[in-house]
C-alpha positions in Angstrom: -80.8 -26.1 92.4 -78.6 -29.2 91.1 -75.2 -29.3 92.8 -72.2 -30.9 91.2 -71.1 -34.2 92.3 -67.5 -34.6 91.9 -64.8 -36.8 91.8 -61.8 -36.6 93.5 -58.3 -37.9 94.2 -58.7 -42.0 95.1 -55.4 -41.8 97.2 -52.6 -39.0 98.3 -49.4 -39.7 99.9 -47.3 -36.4 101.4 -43.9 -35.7 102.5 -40.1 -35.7 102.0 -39.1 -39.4 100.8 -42.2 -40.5 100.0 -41.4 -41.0 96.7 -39.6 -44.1 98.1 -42.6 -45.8 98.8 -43.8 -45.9 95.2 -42.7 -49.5 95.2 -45.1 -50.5 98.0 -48.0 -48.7 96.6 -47.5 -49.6 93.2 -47.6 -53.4 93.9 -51.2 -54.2 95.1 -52.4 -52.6 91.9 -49.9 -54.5 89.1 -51.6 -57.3 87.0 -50.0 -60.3 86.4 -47.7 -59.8 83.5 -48.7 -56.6 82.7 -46.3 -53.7 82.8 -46.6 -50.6 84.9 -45.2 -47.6 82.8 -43.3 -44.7 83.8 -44.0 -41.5 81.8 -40.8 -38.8 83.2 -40.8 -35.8 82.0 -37.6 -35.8 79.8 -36.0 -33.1 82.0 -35.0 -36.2 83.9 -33.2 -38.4 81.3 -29.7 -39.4 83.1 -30.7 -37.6 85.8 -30.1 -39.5 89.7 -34.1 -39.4 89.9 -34.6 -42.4 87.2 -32.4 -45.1 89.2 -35.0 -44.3 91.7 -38.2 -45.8 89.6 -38.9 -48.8 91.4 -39.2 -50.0 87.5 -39.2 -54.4 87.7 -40.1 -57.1 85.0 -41.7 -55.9 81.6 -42.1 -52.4 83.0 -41.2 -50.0 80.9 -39.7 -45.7 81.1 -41.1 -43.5 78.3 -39.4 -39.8 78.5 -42.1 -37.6 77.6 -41.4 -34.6 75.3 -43.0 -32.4 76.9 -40.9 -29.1 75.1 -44.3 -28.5 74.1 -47.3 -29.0 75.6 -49.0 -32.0 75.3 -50.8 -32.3 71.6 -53.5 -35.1 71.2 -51.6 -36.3 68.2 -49.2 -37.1 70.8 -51.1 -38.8 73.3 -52.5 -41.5 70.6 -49.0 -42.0 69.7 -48.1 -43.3 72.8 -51.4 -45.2 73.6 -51.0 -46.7 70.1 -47.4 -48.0 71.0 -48.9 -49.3 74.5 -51.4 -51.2 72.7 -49.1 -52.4 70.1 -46.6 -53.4 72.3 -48.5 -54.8 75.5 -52.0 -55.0 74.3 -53.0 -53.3 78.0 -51.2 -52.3 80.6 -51.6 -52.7 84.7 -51.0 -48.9 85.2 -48.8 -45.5 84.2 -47.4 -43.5 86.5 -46.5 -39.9 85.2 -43.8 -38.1 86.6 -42.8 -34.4 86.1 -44.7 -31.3 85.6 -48.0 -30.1 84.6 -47.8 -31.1 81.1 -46.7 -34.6 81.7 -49.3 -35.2 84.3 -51.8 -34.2 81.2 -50.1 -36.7 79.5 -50.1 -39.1 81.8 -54.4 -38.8 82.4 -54.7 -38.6 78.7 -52.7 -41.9 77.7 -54.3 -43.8 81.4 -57.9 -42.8 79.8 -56.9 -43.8 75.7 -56.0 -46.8 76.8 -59.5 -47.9 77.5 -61.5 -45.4 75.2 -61.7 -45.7 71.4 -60.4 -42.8 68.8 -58.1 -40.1 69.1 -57.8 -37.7 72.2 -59.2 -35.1 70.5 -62.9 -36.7 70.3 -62.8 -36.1 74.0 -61.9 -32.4 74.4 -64.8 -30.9 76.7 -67.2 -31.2 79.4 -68.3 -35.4 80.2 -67.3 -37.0 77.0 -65.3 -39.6 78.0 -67.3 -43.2 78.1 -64.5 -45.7 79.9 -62.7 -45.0 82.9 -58.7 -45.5 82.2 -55.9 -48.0 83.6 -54.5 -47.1 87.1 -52.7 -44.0 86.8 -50.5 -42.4 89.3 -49.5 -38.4 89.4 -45.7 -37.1 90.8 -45.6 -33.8 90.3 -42.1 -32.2 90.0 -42.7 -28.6 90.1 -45.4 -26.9 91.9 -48.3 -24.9 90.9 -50.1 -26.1 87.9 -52.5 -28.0 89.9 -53.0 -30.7 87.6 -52.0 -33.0 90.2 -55.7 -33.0 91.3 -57.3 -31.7 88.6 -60.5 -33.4 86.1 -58.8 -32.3 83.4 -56.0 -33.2 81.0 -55.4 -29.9 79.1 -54.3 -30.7 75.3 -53.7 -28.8 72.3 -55.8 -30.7 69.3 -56.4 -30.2 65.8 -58.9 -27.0 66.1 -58.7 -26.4 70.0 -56.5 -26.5 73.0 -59.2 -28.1 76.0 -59.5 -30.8 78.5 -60.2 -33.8 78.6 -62.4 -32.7 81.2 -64.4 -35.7 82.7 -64.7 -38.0 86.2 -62.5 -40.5 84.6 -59.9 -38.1 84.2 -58.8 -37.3 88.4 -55.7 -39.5 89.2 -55.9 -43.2 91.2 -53.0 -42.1 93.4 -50.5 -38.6 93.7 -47.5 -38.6 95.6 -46.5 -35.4 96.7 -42.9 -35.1 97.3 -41.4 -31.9 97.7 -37.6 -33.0 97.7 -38.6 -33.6 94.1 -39.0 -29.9 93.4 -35.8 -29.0 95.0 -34.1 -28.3 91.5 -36.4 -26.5 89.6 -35.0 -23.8 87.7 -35.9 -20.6 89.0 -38.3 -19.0 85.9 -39.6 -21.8 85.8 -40.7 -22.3 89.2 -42.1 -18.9 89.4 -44.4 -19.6 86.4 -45.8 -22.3 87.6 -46.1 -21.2 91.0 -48.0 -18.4 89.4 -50.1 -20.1 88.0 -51.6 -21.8 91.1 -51.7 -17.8 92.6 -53.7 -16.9 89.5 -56.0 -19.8 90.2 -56.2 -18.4 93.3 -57.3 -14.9 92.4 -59.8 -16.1 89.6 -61.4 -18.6 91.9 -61.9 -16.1 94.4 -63.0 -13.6 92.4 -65.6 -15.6 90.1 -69.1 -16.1 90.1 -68.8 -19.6 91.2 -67.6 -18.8 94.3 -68.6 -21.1 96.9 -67.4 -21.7 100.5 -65.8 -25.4 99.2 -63.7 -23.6 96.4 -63.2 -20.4 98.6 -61.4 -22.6 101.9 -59.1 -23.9 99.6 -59.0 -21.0 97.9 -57.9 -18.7 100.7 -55.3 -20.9 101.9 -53.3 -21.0 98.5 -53.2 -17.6 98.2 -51.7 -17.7 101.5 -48.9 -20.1 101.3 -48.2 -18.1 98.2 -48.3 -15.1 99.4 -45.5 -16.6 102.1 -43.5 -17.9 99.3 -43.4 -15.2 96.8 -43.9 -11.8 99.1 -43.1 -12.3 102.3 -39.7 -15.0 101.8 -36.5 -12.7 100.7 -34.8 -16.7 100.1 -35.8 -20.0 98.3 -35.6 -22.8 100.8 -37.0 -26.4 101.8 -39.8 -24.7 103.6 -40.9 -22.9 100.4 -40.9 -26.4 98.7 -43.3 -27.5 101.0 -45.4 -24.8 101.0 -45.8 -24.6 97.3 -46.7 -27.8 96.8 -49.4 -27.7 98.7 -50.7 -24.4 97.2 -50.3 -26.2 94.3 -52.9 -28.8 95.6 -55.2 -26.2 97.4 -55.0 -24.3 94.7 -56.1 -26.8 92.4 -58.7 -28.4 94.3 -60.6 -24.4 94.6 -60.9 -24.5 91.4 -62.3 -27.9 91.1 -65.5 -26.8 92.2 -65.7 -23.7 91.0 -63.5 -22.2 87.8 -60.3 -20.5 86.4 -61.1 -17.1 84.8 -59.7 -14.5 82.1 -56.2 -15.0 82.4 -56.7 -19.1 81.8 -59.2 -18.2 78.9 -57.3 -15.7 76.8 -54.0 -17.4 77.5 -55.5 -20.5 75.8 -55.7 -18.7 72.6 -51.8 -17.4 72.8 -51.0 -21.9 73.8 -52.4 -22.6 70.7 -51.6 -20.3 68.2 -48.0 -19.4 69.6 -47.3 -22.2 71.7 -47.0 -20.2 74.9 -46.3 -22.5 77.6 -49.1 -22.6 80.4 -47.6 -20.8 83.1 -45.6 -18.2 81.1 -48.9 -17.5 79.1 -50.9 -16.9 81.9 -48.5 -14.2 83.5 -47.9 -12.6 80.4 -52.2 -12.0 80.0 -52.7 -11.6 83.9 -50.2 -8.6 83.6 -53.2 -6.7 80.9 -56.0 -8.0 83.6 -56.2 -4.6 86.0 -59.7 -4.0 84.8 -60.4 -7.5 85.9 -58.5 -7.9 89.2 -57.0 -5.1 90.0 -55.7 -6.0 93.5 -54.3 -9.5 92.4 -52.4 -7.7 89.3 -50.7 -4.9 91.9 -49.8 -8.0 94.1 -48.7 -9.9 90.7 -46.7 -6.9 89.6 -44.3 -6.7 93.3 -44.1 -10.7 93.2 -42.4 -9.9 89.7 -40.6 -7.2 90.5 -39.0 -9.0 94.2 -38.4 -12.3 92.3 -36.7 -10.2 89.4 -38.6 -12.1 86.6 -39.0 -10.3 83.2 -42.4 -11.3 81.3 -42.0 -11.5 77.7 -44.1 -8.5 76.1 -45.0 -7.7 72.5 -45.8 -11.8 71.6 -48.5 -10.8 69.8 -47.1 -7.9 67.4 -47.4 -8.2 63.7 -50.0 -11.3 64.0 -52.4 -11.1 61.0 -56.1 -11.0 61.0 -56.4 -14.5 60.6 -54.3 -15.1 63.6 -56.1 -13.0 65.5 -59.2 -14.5 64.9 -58.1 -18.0 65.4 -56.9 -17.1 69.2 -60.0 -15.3 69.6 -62.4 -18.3 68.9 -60.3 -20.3 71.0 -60.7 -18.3 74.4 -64.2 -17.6 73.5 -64.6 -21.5 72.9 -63.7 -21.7 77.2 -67.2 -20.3 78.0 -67.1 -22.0 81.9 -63.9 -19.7 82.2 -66.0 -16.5 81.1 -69.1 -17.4 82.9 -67.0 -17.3 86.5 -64.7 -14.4 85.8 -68.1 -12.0 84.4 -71.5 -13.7 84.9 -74.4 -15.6 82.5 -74.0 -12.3 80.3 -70.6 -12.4 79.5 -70.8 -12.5 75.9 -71.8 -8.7 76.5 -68.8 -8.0 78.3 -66.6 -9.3 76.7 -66.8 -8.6 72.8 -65.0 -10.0 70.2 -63.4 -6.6 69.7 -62.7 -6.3 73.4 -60.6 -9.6 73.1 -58.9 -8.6 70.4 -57.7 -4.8 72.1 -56.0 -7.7 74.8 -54.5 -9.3 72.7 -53.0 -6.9 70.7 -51.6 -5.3 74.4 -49.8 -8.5 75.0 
């Protein structure tokens, strides 16, 4: 048996304030006349949090446009201007949510690889390692924080940029910086590290590594989304680091249905990550029938409405392009139903979900 050797997170900083000591960790790692850029989710544009962005000589603030998620059009956009503008870079720091932490791997790593983005999507394709790159998550729940992947949406595929080179240098997790989310929002994302949860624990690749870390998301979620009746500081803090947990059980193990059909919906539709993936786990009883009862109250107590009917009056054409998209995830379906999925889980089948949803 041949067991995965993994990277992981080079350095993690956590608590209240400790986004103030991005100065001092920053400096040991800036390159004589080289800037450090700071990718912020645009969210953040003339907001108190930018004067904060211990920002000095050359550096430089991109806002990221991150209305959709990130394409790989767009991350060679902003690798090209890097290059054009500085030649290289001493680091880039991305700060926001999930899809700007993509963004933020994505550029570190097409700074030092040749081609577009999209020549990387997959499993161990990228040759280089990146520039220093630094993850500050805003909201809570995607995982990508500590994830080997950059999720992007390219010309015939929405997939990772799923490699060794891809985990960040550095995260700082600060949960004053979640303190605003809006509340849909937060409960999509933090749904999505629950979902990670249940398909992690649930999947073939269950191991006792993915499972510790697995167990103890699904508890601080569980705390935060069941048993709480109030948002407050302590549900920051517990979120964020189901976020983390959640992330790192499925770093040696996988995601599942939910993740691989709600690819298909990202990409054709659009469907941002953590609203796709409730909408899908909501048709998933056959699946996981506890976590979609649980789902189902959290839901209900939080009094979120998930959108329905997204997929009515989509032609064949459509169809068939989400389909070969979540098919395309075959990791995914190999967890969530075994070496013999493609039995399972029939073209046809796919297409009775999607037409539910």
């Amino acid at each position: 048996m041949k067991f995965r050797n993994f990277k992981m997170i080079g350095y993690v900083i956590y608590g209240r304030g400790s986004f103030d000591q991005l100065d001092e960790i920053l400096e040991p790692n800036r390159k004589t006349g080289l800037p450090m850029i700071f990718l912020v989710d645009h969210f953040f544009e003339n907001k108190p949090l930018i004067k904060r962005i211990p920002a000095k000589g050359n550096d430089k603030i991109i806002y990221a446009d991150v209305t959709d998620e990130p394409k790989t059009k767009y991350v060679d956009s902003i690798a090209k201007q890097l290059k054009d503008e500085f030649g290289t870079i001493s680091g880039i720091v991305g700060i926001g949510g999930g899809s700007t932490m993509d963004l933020a791997k994505a550029v570190s790593l097409m700074m030092n690889n040749p081609g577009s983005s999209a020549d990387y999507q997959g499993w161990d394709l990228v040759k280089f390692p990146g520039v220093y790159k630094v993850g500050i998550p805003t909201l809570s729940g995607t995982g990508a924080e500590v994830s080997r992947t950059c999720v992007l949406t390219g010309p015939t595929r929405k997939l990772g940029m799923n490699s060794d080179f891809t985990p960040f240098d550095q995260i700082v997790l600060d949960p004053a910086l979640t303190t605003n989310a809006p509340t849909n929002q937060r409960f999509y994302t933090g749904m999505d590290c629950y979902i990670h949860c249940i398909e992690s624990l649930q999947g073939t690749y269950l191991n006792e590594f993915s499972k510790s870390y697995g167990e103890k998301a699904l508890e601080l979620c569980q705390e935060v989304f069941v048993k709480k009746n109030s948002w407050d500081d302590d549900s920051d803090d517990k979120l964020m680091m189901a976020s983390y947990a959640g992330g790192m059980s499925i770093a040696y193990s996988q995601v599942g249905v939910a993740h691989a059909v709600s690819y298909g919906l990202a990409y054709l539709l659009g469907t941002k990550h953590g609203i796709g993936n409730c909408i899908v786990m909501n048709h998933l009883e056959e699946y996981y029938p506890a976590g979609v009862k649980e789902f189902r109250k959290m839901v209900e107590k939080n009094n979120i409405t998930i959108p329905t009917g997204i997929c009515k009056g989509l032609n064949d054409e459509q169809f068939d392009t989400m389909i070969n998209v979540s098919l395309g995830m075959k990791p995914l379906w190999e967890n969530a139903l075994g070496k013999d999925w493609e039995k399972t889980m029939t073209r046809d089948k796919l297409r009775k979900l999607y037409e539910k949803l």
